[in-house]
N, C-alpha and C positions, 0 to 999 in steps of 0.2 A: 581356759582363757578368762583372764579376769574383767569383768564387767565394769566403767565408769558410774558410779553413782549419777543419776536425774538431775540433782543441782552442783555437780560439779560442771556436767553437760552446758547447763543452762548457764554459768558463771564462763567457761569456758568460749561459750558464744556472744557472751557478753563483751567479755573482753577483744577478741575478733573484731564484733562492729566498731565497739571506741577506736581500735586500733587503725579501721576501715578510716574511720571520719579523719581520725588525726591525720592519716598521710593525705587522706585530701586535701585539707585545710590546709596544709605543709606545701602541699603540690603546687600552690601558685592557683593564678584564675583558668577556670575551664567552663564550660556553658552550661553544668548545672548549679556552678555557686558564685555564678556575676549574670548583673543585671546588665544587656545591652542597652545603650541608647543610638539611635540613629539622628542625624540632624544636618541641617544643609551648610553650616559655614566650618570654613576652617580657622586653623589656629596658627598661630606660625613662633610665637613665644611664648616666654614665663610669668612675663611684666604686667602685673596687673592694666594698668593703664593703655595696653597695648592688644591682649586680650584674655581679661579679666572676665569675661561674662562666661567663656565656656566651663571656667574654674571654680566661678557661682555658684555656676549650674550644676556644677557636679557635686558641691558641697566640700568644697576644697578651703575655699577661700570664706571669711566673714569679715561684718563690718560691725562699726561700733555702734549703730541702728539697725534695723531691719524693716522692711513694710510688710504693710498687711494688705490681704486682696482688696482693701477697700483704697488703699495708698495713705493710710495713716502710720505715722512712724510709732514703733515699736520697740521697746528694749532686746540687744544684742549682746555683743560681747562690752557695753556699756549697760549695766542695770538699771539705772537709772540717771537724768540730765535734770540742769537747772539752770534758766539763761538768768540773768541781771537783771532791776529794772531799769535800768537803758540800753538793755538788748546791747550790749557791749563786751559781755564774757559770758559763755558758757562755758559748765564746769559737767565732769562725765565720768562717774562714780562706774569703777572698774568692778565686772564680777570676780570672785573669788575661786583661785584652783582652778582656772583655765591656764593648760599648756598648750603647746604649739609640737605640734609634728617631727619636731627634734628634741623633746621631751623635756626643754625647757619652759619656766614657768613665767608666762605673761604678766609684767606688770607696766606701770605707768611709762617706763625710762624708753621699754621695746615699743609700748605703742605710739610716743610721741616721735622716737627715730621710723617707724613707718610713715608716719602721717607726714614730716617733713621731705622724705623723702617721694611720698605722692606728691606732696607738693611743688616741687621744684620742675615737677614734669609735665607734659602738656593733659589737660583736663581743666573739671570744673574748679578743681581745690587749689588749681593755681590761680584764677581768675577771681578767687573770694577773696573778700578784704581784711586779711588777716595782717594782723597785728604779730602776734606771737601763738606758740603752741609749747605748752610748756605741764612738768609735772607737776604734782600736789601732792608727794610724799608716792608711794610704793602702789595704790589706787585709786587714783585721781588724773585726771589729765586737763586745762585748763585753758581754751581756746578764746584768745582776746582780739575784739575787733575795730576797725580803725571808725566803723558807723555800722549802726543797726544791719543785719544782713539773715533777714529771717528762713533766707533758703540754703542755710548751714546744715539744717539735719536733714535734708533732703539729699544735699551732697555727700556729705558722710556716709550715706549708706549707699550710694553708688559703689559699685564694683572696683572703681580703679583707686579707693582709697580703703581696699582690705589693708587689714594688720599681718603682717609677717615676722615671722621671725629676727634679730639683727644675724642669725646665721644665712638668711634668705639672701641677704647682698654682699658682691663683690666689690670690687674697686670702680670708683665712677658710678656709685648704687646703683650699677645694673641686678636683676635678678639673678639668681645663679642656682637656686635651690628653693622650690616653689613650698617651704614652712609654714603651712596657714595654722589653722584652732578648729576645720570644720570635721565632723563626724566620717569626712574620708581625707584621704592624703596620698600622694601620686605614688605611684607605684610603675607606670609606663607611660615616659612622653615621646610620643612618635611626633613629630609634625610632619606636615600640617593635618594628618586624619585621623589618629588613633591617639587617644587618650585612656588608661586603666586607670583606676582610681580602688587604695586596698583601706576595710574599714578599719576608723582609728579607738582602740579600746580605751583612751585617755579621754576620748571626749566630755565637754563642760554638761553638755545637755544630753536629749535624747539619743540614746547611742545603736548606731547600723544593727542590722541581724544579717544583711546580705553581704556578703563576705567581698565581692567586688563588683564594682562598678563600670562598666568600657565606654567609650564615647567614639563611634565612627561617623565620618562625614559624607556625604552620600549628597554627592552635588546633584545627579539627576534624578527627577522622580520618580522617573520610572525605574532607577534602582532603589530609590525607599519604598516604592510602594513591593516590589520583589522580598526585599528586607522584611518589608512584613509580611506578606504571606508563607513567605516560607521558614519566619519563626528564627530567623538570621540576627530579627532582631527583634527585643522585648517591647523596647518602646520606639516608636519614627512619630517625629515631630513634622511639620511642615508640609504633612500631604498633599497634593492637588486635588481639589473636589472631585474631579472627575472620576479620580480611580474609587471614589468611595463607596460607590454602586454593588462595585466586585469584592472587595473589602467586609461591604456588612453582609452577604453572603456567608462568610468563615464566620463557621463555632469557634475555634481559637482566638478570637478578637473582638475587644471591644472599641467601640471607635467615642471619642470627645470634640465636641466643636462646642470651643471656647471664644468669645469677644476678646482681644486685645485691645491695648491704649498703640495702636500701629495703624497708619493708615497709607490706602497707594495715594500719591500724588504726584502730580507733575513740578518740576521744580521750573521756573523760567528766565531766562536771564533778560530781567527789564529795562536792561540797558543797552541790547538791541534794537537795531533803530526799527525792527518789524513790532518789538514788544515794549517799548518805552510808552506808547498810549497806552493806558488804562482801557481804551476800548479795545484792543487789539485785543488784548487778555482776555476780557471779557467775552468779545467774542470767540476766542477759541475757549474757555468752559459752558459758554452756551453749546456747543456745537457737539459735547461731551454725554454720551447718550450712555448716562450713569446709571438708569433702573436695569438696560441694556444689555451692560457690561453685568451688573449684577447678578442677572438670572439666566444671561445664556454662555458670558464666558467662564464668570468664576463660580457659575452656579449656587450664586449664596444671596437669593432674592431679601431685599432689604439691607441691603450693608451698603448699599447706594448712600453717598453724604456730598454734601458740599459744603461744608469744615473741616478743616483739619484735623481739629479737636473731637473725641469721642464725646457724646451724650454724658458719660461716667466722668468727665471732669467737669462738672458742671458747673465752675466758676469760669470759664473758658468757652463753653456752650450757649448759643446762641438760639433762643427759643422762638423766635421770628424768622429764622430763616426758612424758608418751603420750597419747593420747587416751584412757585406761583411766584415767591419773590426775586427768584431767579431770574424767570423766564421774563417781569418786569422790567427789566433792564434792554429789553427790545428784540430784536432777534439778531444773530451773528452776520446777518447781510444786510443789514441798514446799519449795524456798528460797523463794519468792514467799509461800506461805501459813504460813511462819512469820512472815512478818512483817506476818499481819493482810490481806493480798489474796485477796479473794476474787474470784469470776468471776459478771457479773450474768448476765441472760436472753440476752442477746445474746455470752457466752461472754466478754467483756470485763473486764478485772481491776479492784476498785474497791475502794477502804479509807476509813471513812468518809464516803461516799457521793462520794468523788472519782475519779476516773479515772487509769488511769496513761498518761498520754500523755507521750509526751517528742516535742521537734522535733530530727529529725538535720540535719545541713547540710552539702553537700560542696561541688566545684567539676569546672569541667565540661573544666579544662586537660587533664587525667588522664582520658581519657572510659571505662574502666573504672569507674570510681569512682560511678560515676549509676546504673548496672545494676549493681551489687554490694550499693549505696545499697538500692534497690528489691526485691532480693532478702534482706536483712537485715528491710525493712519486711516482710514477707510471713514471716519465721520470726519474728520477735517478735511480729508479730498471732498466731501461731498458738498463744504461751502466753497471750494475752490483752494485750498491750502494744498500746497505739494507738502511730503514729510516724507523724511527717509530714516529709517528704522534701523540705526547698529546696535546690535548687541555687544557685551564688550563685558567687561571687569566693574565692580562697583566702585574700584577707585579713580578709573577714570572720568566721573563724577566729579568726584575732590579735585582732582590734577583740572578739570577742563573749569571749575570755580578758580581756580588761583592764578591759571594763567590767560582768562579770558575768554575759550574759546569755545565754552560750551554753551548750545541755546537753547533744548530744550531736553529735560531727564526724565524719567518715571522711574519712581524707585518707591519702597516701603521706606518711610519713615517711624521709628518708634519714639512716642512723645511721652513714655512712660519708664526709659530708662534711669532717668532722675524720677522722685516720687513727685515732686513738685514741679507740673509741667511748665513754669515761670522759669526752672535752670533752660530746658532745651528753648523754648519762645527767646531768654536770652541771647543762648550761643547761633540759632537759625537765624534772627531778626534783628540783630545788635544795632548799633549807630554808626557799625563799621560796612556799611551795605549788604549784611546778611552773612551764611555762613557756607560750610560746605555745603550742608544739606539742609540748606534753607534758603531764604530767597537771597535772589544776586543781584548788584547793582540799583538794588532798591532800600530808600530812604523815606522815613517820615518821620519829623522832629516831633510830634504830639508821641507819636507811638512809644518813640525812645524814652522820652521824656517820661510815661507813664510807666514802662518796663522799670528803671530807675525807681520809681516811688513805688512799684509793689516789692523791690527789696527791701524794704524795711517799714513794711505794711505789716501789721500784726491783728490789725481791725478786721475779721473778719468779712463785715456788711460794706466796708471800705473797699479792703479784697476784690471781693467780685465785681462793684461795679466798674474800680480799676480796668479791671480782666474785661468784663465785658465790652469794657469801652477799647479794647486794644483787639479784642476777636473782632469787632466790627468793621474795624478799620483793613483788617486783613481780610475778611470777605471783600469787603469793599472796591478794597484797590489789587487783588489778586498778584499776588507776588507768588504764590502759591495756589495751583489747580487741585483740590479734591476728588479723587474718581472714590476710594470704596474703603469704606471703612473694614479693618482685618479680622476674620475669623479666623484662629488657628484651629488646624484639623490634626486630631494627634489617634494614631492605634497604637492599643495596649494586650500585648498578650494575655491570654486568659492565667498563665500561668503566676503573672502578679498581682496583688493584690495590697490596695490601701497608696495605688495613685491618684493625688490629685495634680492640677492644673494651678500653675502662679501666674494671674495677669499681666503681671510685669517682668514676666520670664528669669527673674533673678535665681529662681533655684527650681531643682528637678522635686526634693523632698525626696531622695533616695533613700535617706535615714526612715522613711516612716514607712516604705515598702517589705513585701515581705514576698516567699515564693507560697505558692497554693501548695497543702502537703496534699501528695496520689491519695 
């Protein structure tokens, strides 16, 4: 019997594993070469503008900006910008050798047919004072405006103005074919729960090692927090504190609690005739037992705020506000019975033989937000306010702002999904009585007036007084109730390595993860 030579052996095993890896790599995703993601929202289309942030997130989609955790704009798929000096054209020097997902190659012509076609659709890049969008040869693109509009590169890097391919759109520029530039690119769109995401080896920049990426939705907590113990899934965003107890127990996980620019608030409609007094408002966040809420529902002592605004946007931030300047303002039953409420037999407040009930309404994406809900009913019954607590859909939110019939909401607002919190202060606070998800039926011509003048504010000492003169006023006159500033809580399997955390949620940083080798 003739004997194999030692490095024929050894060359022979060699070729084996390569052989191994290739048909893996071939095989499509399986769960030891994709990274899970778990996370509470669904997806329902392709349409940036529609929902473009899970696309972000997955590293699908880019924009001609980027931020940084601190919210300072940063070179993207634009390497570098240069406005005018009359703030009247920006011009946005295209990087070189970036293709798109269909393996064509991105210049000035494809990004201006994106950016028009963002534009025509509902967002902030339709509401900016554009003039034109136009080329400047093969890399260059040339944004001219009709008055100073210094929150253009804040917008640009918003999600729902990613660059696409022109193979991306259909007829009526609907999306059809999700072509971004990011270091992954779709491979499975399930709607609304399942997204795969396969790495792209053309990438401009830093390119994947993790072969695929999945994204499931996992509405209730108690199946993310399952998802992570049982390793179902790598990374679950949006934990509830409570399960976090059992969680840091597991060797397999490491857990992150991150500040975001997100916060709970009640939204109210101020032009109910129970909420049109500034006192009413008032006394219902006096009545708001916000350290409360903090450390026994959401169990995240100190994220207790009564601003909107985070601390970290500190042109926005209000350094006098305390709970001593709150509580200032009197107590919620000497505002309530200034204005005619009294308390019947049954301790309940009544004005003219009416009741004060209001309906709150939240949604159940957010499962903080239902025990927060319940604990708000129980401190406003205790000055006498009846509430009635439905849970629902977050867009019946939207739908109950447009047609009138919503009175009071608790929802997460994120005030950091433009980088420049001056876009969303816009679209919540406008001069048209507020927004979906901002206040309703409330107007103040000074505020407006000021929002206005920090569009084309570039003085930064100017800026913040601006700003701080327009946070003040919204403390002041409460169109907006503050309960708790947002910690996101995220477990990360032991098995990956080199996740971090983006404030502004815009990307997961899949590209920079890697798996732990045995």
């Amino acid at each position: 019997m003739k004997v194999m030579p030692f490095y024929k052996k050894i060359l022979m095993c060699a070729s084996i594993v390569v052989g191994l890896l290739a048909l893996t790599a071939c095989s499509g995703p399986t769960s030891s070469n994709t990274v899970s993601v778990s996370g509470a929202f669904e997806f329902t289309s392709l349409d940036p503008s529609k929902n473009g942030y899970v696309f972000s997130r997955m590293q699908v989609l880019e924009t001609l900006l980027d931020v940084n955790e601190k919210g300072l704009l940063i070179p993207a798929l634009a390497k570098e910008w240069r406005v005018s000096d009359d703030a009247r054209t920006w011009t946005f020097d295209l990087r070189d050798d970036v293709y798109f997902h269909d393996g064509s190659l991105m210049n000035a012509e494809a990004v201006v047919n994106s950016l028009l076609i963002a534009q025509s659709k509902h967002g902030a890049l339709k509401k900016a004072p554009i003039d034109s969008i136009t080329s400047a040869g093969d890399h260059s693109v040339v944004i001219s405006l009709s008055r100073p509009y210094t929150l253009l590169g804040a917008v640009l890097a918003n999600y729902a103005n990613s660059i696409l391919s022109p193979s991306a759109y259909g007829k009526d520029k609907e999306v059809v074919a999700l072509s971004g530039t990011g270091p992954y690119k779709v491979f499975q769109f399930a709607p609304p729960h399942k997204l795969v995401v396969e790495k792209f080896d053309d990438y401009w920049g830093k390119k994947a090692s993790i072969p695929y990426a999945s994204y499931l939705t996992g509405h209730r907590a108690e199946s993310r927090v399952l998802q992570a113990k049982s390793g179902q899934a790598d990374i679950v965003f949006g934990l509830d504190p409570a399960s976090l107890p059992s969680l840091q127990r597991l060797d397999t996980l490491t857990l992150h609690s991150n500040p975001i620019p997100r916060t709970i608030v009640l939204k109210l409609n101020s032009g109910h005739r129970f909420l049109d007094d500034v006192r009413a408002r008032k006394a219902l966040s006096l009545a708001v037992d916000r350290q409360g809420i903090a450390k026994s529902v959401l169990r995240i002592p100190g994220s207790e705020t009564e601003q909107i605004l985070p601390a970290s946007m500190s042109n926005w931030y209000l350094q006098n506000v305390t709970p001593e300047t709150e509580a200032a303002a009197g107590t919620p039953e000497s505002l309530l019975a200034s204005l005619g409420w009294k308390k019947n037999a049954q301790g309940m407040l009544e004005r003219n033989g009416e009741p004060f009930e209001l309906t709150l309404i939240t949604y159940a994406d957010r499962p903080e937000l239902t025990t927060v809900a319940t604990a708000i009913q129980a401190q406003w019954e205790a000055i006498g306010v009846s509430t009635k607590v439905e849970v629902t859909n977050s867009s019946a939110i939207a739908m109950g702002h447009q047609d009138g019939s919503l009175e009071v909401a608790l929802m997460a607002r994120n005030y950091g999904f433009i980088a420049d919190p001056l876009g969303v202060m816009l679209s919540d606070f406008g001069s048209n009585g507020g927004g979906d998800w901002g206040a309703m039926n409330w107007n103040n011509s000074e505020f407006s007036a000021d929002l206005m003048t920090l569009e084309h504010t570039s003085d930064p000492v100017k800026y913040k007084e601006i700003a701080q003169r327009s946070a003040q006023i919204i403390y002041d006159e409460r169109p907006m109730i503050p309960v708790s500033a947002y910690v996101q809580q995220t477990s990360v399997n032991t098995r990956i390595k080199g996740f971090r955390f983006d404030p502004f949620e815009r990307s997961y940083y899949l590209n920079e993860m890697e798996f732990v080798k045995p």
